[in-house]
Residue frames relative to the residue before (quaternion, step in Angstrom):
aa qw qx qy qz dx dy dz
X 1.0000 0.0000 0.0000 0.0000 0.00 0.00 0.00
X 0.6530 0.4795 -0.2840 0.5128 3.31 0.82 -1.02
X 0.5385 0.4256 -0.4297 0.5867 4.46 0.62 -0.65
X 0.8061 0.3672 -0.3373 0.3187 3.80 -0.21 -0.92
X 0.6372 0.5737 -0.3636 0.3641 3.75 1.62 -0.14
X 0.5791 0.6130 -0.2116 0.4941 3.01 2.15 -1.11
X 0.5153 0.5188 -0.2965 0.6143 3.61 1.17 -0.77
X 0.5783 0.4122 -0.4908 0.5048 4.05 0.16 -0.03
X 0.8069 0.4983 -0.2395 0.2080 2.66 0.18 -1.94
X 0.3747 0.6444 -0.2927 0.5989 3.65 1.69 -0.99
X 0.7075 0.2886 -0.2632 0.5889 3.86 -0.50 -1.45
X 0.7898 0.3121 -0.4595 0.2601 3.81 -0.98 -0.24
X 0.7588 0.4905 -0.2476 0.3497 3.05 1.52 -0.89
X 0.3773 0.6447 -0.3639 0.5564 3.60 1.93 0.17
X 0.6443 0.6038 -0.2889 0.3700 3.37 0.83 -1.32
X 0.6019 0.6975 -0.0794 0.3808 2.97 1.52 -1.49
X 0.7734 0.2414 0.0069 0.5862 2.93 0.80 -1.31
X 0.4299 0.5456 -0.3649 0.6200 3.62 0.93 0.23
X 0.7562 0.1656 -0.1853 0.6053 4.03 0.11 -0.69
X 0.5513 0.3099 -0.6003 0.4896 4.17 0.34 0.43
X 0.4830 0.5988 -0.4661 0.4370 4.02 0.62 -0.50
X 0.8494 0.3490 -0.0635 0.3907 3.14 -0.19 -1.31
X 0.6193 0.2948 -0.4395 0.5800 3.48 0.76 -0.21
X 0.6515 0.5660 -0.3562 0.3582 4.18 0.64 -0.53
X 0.2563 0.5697 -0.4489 0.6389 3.70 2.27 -0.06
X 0.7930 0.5109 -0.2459 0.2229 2.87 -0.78 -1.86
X 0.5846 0.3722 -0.2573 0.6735 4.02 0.85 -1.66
X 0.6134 0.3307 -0.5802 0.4216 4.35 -0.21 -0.59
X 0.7409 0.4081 -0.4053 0.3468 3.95 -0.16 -1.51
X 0.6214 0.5130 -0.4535 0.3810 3.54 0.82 -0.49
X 0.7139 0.3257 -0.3652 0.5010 3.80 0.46 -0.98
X 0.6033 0.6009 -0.4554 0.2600 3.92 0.37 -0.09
X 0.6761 0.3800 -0.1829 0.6042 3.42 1.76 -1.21
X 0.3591 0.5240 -0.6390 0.4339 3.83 1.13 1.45
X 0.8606 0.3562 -0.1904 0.3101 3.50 0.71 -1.01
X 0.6672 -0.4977 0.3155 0.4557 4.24 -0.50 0.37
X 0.8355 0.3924 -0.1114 0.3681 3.48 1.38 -0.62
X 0.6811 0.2696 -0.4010 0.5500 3.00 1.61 0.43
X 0.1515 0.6706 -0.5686 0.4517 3.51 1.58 0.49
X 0.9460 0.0663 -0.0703 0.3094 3.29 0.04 -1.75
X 0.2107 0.6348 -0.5757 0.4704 3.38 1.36 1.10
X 0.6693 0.6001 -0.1191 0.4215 3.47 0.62 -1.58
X 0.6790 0.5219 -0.0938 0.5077 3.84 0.78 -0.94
X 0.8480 0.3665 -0.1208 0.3632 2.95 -0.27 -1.83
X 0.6148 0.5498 -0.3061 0.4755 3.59 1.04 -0.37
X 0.7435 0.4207 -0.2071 0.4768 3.50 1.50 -0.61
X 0.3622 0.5729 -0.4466 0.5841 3.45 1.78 -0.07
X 0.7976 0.4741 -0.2268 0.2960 2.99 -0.26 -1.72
X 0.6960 0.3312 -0.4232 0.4762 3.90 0.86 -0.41
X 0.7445 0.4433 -0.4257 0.2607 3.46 0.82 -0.32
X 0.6197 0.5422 -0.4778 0.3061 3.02 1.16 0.82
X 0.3647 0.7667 -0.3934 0.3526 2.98 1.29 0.32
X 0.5110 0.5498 -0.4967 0.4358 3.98 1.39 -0.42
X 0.3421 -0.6889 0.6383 0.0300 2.82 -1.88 0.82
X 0.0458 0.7404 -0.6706 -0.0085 3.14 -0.51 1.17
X 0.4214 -0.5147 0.7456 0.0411 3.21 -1.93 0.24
X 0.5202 -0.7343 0.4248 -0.0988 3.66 -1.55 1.04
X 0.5966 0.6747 -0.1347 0.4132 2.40 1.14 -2.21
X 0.8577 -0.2625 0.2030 0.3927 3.77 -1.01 1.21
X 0.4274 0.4379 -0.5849 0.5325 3.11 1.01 2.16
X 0.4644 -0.6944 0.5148 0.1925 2.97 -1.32 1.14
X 0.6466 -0.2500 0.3030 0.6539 4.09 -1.22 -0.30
X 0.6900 0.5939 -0.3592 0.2056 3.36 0.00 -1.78
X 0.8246 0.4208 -0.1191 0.3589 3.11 0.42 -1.75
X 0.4878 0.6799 -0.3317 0.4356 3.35 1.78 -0.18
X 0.6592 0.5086 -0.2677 0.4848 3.16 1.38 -1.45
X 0.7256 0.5417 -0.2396 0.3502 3.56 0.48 -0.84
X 0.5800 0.4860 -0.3649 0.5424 3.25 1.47 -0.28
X 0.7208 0.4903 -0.2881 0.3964 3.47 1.04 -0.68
X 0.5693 0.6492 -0.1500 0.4815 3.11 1.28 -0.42
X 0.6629 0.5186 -0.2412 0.4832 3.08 1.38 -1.22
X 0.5867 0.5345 -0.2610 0.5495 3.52 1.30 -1.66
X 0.6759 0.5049 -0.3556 0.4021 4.38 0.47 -1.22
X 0.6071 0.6646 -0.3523 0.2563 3.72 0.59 -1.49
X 0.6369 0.6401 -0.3021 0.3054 2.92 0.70 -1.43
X 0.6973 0.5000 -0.0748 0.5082 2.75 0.26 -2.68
X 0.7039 0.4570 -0.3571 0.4102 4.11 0.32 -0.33
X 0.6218 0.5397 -0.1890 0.5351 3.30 1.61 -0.50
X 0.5424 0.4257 -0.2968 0.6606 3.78 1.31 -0.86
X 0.8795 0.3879 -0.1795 0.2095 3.93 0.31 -0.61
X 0.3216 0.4948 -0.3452 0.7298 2.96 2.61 0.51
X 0.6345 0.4544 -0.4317 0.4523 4.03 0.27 -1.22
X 0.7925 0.3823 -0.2946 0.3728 3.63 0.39 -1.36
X 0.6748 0.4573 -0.3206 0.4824 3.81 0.99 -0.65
X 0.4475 0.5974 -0.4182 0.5176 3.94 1.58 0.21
X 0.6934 0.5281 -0.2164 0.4398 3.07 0.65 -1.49
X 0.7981 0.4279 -0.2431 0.3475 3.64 0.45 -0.81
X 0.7844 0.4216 -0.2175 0.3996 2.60 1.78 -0.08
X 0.0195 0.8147 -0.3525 0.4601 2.42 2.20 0.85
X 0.7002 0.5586 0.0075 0.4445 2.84 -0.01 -2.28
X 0.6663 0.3711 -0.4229 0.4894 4.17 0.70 -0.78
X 0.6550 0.6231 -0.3719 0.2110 3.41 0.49 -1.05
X 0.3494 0.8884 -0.0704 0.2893 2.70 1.56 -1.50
X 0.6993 0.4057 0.0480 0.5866 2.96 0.06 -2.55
X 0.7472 0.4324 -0.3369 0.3758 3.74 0.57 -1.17
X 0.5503 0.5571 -0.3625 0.5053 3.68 1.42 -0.45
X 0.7172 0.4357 -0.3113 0.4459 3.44 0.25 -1.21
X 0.8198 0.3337 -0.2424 0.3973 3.58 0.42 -0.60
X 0.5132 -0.7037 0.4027 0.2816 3.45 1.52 -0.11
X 0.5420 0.6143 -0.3920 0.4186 3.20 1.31 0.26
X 0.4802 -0.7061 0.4630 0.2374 3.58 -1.00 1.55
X 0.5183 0.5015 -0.4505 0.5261 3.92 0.91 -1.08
X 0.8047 0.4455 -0.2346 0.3145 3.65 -0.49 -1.32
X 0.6346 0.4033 -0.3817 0.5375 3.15 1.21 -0.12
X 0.5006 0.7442 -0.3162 0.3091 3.55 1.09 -0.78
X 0.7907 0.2912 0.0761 0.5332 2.65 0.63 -2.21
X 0.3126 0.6515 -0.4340 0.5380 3.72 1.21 0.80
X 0.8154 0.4010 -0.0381 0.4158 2.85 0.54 -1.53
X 0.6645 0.4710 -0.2540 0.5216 3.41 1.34 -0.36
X 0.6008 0.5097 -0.2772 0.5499 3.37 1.30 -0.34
X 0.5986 0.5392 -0.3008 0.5105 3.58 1.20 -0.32
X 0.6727 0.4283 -0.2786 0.5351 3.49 0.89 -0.75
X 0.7483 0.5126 -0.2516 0.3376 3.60 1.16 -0.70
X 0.6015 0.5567 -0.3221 0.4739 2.94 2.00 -0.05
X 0.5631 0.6014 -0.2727 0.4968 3.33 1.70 -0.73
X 0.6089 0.5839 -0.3510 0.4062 3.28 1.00 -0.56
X 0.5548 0.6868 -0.2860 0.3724 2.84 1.48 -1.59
X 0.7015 0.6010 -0.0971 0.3703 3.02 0.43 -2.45
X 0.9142 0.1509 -0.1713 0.3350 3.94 0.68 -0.74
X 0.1832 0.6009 -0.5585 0.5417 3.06 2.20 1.02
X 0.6485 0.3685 -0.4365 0.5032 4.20 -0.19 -1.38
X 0.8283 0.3751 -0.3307 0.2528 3.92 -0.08 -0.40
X 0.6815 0.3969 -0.3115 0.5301 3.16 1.21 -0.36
X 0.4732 0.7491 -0.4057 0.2244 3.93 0.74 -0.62
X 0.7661 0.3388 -0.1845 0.5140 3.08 0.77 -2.24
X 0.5482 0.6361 -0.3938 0.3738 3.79 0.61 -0.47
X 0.7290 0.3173 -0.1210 0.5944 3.47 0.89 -0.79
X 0.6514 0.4986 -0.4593 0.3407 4.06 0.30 -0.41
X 0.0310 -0.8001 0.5635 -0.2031 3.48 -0.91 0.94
X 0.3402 -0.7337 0.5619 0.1738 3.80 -0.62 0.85
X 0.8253 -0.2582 0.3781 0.3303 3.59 0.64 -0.09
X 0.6621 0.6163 -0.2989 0.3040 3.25 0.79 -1.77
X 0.5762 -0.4689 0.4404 0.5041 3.84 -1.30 -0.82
C-alpha cells in the first residue's frame, strides 16, 4: 500500500512538473514572437530548412509537381495547426485557473485557429488539382 502511494505521489508530481515545463516553453515562445528577434530566431530557422528540399523536374508534369509539394507541406501544416491548437489549449487553461475572461477568450481563439489551421493542411492537398484527369 505504502509503494503504490509513493508511485502516485512520484506520477503526479512529474505530471506536475512536466505541465509547469511546458506551459513555461509555451509563455517563453509567446514573449519571443512579441519582439523582431525572436520572431526571427523562431522563423528563419524554419524558412531556411524548407529550403533545403530537393526537387527534381526531369519527366514531371505540373500535376505531379504539385503533389509532391503538397505531399512534403500537408504534413508540416497539420503539425502547425495541432501544435498552435494545443497551445491554445494550454491558454484557456491559464485563463480558467486564473479567472481571467481575455485568457480564456483568446485561448479559445487560438484553439479554433489552430484547428482551422490543422484542417486547411488536410483538406487542401486532397482536393488541389490543375484540371487534368
Amino acid at each position: 500500500m505504502k509503494i503504490t502511494n509513493a508511485m502516485d505521489n512520484v506520477r503526479n508530481k512529474v505530471n506536475e512538473v512536466g505541465a509547469k515545463a511546458m506551459l513555461a516553453a509555451v509563455n517563453a515562445t509567446g514573449k519571443a514572437m512579441n519582439t523582431r528577434l525572436g520572431r526571427a530566431a523562431l522563423v528563419v530557422p524554419m524558412a531556411v530548412s524548407a529550403c533545403t528540399i530537393t526537387a527534381s523536374a526531369e519527366g514531371a508534369d505540373a500535376q505531379g509537381m504539385i503533389d509532391a509539394i503538397m505531399g512534403v507541406l500537408g504534413p508540416g501544416v497539420i503539425a502547425l495547426g495541432s501544435l498552435v491548437a494545443v497551445v491554445g489549449g494550454i491558454q484557456t487553461g491559464v485563463g480558467f485557473k486564473d479567472d481571467n475572461a481575455d485568457g480564456k477568450t483568446r485561448g479559445f481563439q487560438t484553439l479554433i485557429g489552430g484547428a482551422i489551421i490543422a484542417a486547411v493542411g488536410a483538406i487542401i492537398p486532397a482536393s488541389l488539382s490543375l484540371g487534368g484527369s
